[in-house]
C-alpha positions as a Markdown table, in Angstrom:
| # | Residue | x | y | z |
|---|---|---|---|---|
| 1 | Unk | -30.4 | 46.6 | -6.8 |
| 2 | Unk | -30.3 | 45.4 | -10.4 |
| 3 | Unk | -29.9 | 41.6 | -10.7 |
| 4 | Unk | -27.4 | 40.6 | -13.6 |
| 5 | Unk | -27.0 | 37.1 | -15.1 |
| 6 | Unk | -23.9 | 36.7 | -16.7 |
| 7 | Unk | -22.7 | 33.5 | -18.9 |
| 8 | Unk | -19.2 | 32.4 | -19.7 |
| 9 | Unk | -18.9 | 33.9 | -16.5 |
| 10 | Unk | -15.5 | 32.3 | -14.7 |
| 11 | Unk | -13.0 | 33.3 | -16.9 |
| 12 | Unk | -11.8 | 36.3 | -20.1 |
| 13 | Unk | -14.6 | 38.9 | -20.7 |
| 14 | Unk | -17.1 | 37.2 | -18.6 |
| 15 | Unk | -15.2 | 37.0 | -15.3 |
| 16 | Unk | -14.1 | 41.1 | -16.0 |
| 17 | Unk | -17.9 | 42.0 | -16.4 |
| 18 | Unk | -18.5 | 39.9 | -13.2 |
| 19 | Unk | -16.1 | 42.1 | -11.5 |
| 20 | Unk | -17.1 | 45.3 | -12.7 |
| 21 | Unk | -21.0 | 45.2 | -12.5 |
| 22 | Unk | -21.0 | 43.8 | -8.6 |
| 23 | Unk | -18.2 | 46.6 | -7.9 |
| 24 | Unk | -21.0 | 49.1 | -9.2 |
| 25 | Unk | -23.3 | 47.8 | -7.1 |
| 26 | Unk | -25.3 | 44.9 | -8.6 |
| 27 | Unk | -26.2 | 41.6 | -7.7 |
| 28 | Unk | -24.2 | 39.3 | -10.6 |
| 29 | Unk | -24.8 | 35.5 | -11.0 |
| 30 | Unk | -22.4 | 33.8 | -13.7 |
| 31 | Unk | -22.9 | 30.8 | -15.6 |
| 32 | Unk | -19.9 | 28.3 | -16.2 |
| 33 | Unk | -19.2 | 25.1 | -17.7 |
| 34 | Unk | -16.1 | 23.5 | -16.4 |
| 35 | Unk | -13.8 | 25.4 | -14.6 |
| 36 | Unk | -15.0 | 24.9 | -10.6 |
| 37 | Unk | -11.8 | 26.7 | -9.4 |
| 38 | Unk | -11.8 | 29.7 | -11.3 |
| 39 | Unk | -15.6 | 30.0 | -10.7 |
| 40 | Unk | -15.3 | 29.4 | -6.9 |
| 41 | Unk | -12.7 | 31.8 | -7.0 |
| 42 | Unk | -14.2 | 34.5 | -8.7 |
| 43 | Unk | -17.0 | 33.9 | -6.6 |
| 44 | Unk | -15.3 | 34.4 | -3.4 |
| 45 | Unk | -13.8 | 37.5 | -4.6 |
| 46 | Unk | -17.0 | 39.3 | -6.0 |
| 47 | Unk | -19.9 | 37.7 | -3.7 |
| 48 | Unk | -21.2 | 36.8 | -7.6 |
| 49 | Unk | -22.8 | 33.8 | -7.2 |
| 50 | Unk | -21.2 | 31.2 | -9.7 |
| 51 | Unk | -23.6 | 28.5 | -11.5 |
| 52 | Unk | -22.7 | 25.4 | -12.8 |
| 53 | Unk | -24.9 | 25.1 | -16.7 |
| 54 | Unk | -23.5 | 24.4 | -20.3 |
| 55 | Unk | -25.8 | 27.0 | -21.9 |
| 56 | Unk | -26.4 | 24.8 | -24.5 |
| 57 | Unk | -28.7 | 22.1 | -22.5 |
| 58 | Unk | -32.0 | 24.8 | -22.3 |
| 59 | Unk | -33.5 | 22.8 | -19.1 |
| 60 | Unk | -30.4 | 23.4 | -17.1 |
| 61 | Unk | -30.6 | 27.0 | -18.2 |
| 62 | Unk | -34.1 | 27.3 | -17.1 |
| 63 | Unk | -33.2 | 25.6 | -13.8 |
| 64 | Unk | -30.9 | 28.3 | -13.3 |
| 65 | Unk | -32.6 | 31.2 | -14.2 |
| 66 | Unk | -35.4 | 29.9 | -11.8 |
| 67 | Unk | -33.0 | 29.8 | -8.7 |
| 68 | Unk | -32.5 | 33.6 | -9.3 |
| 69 | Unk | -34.7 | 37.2 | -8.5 |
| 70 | Unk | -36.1 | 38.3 | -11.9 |
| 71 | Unk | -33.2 | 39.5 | -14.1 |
| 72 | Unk | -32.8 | 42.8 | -15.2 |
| 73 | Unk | -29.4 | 42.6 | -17.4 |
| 74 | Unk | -28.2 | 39.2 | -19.0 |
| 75 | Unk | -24.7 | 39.5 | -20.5 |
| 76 | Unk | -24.7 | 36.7 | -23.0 |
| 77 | Unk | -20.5 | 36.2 | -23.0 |
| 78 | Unk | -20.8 | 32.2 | -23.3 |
| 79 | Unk | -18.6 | 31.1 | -26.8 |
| 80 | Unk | -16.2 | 28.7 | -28.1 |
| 81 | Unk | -13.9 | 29.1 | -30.7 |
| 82 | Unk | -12.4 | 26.9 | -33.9 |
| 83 | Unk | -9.7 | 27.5 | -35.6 |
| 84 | Unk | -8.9 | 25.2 | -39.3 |
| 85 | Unk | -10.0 | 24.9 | -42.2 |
| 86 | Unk | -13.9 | 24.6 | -43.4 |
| 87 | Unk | -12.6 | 21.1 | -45.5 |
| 88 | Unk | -11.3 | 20.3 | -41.9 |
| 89 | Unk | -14.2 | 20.8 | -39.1 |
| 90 | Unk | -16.1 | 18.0 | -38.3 |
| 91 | Unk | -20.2 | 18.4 | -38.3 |
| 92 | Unk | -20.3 | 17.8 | -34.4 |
| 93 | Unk | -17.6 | 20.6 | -34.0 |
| 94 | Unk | -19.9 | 23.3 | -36.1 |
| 95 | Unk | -23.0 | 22.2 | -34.3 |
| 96 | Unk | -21.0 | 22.7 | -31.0 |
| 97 | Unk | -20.1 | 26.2 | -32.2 |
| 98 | Unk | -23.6 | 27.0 | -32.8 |
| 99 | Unk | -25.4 | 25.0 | -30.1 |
| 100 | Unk | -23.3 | 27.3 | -27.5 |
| 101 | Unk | -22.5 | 30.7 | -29.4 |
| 102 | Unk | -25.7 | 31.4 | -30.7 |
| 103 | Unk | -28.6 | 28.7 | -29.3 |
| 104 | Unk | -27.2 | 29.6 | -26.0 |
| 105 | Unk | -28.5 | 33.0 | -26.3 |
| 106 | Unk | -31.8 | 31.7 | -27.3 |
| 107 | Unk | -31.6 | 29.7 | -24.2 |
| 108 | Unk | -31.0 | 32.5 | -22.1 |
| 109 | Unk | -33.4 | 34.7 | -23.7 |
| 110 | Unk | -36.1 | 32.7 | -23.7 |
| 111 | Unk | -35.1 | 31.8 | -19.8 |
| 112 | Unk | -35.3 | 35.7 | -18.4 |
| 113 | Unk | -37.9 | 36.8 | -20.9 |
| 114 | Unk | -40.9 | 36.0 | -18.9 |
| 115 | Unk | -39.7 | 38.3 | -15.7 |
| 116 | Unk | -38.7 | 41.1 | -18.3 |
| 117 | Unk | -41.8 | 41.3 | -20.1 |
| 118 | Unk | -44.1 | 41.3 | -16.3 |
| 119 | Unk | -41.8 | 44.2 | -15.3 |
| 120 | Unk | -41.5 | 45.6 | -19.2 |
| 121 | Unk | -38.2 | 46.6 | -18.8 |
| 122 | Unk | -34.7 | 44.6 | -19.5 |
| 123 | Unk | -31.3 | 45.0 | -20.9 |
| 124 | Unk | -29.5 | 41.9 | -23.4 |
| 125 | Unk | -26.3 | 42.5 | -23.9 |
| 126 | Unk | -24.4 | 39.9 | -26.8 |
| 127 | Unk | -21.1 | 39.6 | -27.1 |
| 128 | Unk | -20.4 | 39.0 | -30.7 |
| 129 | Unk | -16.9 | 39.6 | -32.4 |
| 130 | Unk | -15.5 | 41.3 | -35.7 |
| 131 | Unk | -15.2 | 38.3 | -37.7 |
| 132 | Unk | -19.0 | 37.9 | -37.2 |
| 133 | Unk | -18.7 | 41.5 | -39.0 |
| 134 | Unk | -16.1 | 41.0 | -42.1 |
| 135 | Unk | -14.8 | 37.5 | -41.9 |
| 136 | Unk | -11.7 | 35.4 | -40.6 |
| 137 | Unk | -10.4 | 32.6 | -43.0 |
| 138 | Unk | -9.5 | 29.4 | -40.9 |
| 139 | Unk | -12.6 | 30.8 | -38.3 |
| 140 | Unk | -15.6 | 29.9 | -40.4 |
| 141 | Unk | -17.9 | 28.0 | -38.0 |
| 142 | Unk | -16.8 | 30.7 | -35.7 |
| 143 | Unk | -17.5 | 33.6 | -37.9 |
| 144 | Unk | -20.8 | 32.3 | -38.7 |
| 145 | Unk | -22.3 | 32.3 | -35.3 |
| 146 | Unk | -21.3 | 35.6 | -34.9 |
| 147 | Unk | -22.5 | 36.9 | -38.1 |
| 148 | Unk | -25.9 | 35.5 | -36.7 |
| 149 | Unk | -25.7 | 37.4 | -33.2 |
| 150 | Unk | -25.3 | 40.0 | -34.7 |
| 151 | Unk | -28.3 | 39.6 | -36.5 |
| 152 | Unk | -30.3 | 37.9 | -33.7 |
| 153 | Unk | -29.3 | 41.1 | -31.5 |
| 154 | Unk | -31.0 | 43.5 | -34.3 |
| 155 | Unk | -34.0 | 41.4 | -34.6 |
| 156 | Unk | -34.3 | 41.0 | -30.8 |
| 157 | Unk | -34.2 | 44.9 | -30.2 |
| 158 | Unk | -37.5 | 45.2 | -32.8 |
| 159 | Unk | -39.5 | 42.4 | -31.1 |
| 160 | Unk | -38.8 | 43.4 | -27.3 |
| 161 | Unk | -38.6 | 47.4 | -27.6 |
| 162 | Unk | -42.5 | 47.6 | -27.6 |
| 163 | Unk | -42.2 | 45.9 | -24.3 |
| 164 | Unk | -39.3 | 48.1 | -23.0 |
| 165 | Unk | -36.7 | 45.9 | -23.1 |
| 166 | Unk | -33.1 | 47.0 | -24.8 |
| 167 | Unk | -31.1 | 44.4 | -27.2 |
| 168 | Unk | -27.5 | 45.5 | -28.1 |
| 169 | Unk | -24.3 | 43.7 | -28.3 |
| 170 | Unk | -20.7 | 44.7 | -28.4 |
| 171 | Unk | -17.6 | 43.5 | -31.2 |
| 172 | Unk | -14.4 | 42.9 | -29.7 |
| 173 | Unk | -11.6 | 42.5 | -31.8 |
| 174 | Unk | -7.9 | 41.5 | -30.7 |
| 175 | Unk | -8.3 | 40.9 | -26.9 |
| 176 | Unk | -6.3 | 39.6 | -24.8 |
| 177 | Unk | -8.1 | 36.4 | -23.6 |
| 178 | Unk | -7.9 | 32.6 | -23.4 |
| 179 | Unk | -9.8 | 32.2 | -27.2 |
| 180 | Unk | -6.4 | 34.0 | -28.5 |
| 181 | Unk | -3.7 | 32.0 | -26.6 |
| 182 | Unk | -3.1 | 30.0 | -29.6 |
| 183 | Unk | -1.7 | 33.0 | -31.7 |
| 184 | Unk | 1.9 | 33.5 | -31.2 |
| 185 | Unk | 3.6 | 36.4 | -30.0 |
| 186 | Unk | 4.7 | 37.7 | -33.6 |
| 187 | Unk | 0.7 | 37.4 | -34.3 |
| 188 | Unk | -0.4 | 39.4 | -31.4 |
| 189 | Unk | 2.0 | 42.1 | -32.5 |
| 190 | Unk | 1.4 | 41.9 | -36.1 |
| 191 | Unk | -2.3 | 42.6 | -34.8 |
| 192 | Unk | -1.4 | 45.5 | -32.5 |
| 193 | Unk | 0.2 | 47.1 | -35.5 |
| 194 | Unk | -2.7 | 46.7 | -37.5 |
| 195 | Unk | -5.1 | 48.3 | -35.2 |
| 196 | Unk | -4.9 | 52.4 | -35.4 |
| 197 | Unk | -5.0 | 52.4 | -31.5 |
| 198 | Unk | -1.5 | 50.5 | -31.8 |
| 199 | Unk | -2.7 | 47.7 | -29.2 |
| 200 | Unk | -4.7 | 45.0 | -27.8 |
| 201 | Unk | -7.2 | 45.6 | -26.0 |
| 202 | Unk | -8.3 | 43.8 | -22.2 |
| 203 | Unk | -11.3 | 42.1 | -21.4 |
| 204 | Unk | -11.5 | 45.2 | -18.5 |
| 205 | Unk | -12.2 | 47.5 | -21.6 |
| 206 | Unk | -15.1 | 45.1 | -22.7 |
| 207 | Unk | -16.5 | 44.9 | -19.6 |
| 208 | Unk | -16.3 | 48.4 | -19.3 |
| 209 | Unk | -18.4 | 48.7 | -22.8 |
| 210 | Unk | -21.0 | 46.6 | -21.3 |
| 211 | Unk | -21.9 | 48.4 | -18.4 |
| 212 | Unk | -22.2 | 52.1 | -20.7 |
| 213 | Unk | -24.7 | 50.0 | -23.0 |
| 214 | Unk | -26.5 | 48.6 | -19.5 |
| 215 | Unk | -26.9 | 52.6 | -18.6 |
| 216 | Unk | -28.1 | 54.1 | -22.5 |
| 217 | Unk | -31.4 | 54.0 | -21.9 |
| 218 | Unk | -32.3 | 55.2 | -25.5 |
| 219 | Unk | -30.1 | 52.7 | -27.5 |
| 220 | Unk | -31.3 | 49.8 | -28.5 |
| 221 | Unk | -30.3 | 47.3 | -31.7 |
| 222 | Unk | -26.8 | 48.3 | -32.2 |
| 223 | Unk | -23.7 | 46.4 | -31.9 |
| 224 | Unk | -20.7 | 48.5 | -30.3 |
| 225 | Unk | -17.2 | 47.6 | -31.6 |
| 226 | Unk | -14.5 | 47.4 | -29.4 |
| 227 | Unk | -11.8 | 47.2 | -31.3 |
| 228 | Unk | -9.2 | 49.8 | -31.4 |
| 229 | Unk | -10.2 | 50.6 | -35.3 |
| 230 | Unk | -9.0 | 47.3 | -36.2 |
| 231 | Unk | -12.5 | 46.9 | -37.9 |
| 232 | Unk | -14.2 | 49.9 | -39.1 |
| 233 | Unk | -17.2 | 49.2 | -40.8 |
């Protein structure tokens, strides 16, 4: 039974992958920050077992990692999003953004790596996002930690693949998630329009990406988008 850490876990693409991989047949953990409920819910529905750590603080993620059986997939899921101006984001608000969306993965990395590299085999999946691909004005700091997933991911899938470990990440683009409830209704359309598939798409369909790149045994370094055609690059 493959053990799968998952963070950002308890809610949006997380909490879909949490559902999917221990319906197939693994044994999930998921990381969460704040929200106990959903996490004890979730918890209780899957048999996941849910883990109180801000990805950002690396000790608590190395106690958590410790409490687990060597991990064979980690899903890093864990972001946060900013939306206003670059004249407008304060320094502690950027260094949040990148202190979760992209130290975080270091964290979580450097956490499992050690149980990957005795068995020589792994799988590190990143959740990235178009912008970190072309771009979103008033999503800067946001696009920027992306961009550098992205590149993290590439970089990670040349230093590990000697050791026989697999670094890809997927793109979302419009999904329907908590990060886009600030976008109004006439947005959300304007968005569906744009994309050639002529919707949004579900965290479900994410999660769905995930586990195909968890099974592709002879892929490594590429970032899948999952976008509809919104963003064909």
């Amino acid at each position: 039974m493959k053990q799968v850490l998952i963070t950002g876990g308890s809610r949006g693409i997380g909490a879909a992958a949490v559902r999917l991989f221990a319906a197939r047949g693994c044994r999930v953990a998921f990381l969460y920050e704040k929200n106990e409920a959903a996490a004890r819910a979730l918890s209780a529905e899957t048999g996941a077992e849910a883990i109180a750590c801000d990805v950002a603080d690396g000790p608590a993620v190395e106690r958590a990692v410790a409490g687990l059986a060597p991990v064979d997939i980690l899903i890093n899921n864990a972001g946060l999003s900013h939306v206003g101006l670059i004249s407008q984001i304060t320094s502690e608000q950027w260094d949040r953004l990148f202190a979760v969306n992209v130290k975080g993965i270091y964290h979580t990395v450097r956490a499992v790596l050690p149980g990957m590299l005795q068995k020589q085999a792994g799988c590190i999946l990143n959740v990235s996002s178009m912008w970190g691909q072309v771009g979103a004005s008033c999503e800067a700091a946001y696009s920027a930690t992306k961009g550098a997933v992205d590149a993290l991911t590439k970089a990670l899938a040349k230093e590990l693949g000697p050791s026989g470990i697999r670094v890809n990440g997927v793109s979302p683009g419009m999904i329907d998630t908590d990060m886009n409830a600030h976008l109004s209704a006439e947005d959300v359309a304007a968005l569906a329009e744009e994309t050639p598939l002529g919707r949004i798409g579900t965290p479900e369909q994410v999660a769905e990406a995930l586990w195909d790149l968890s099974r592709a045994e002879f892929i490594t370094g590429q970032i899948l988008a999952v976008n509809g055609g919104l963003c064909i690059t």
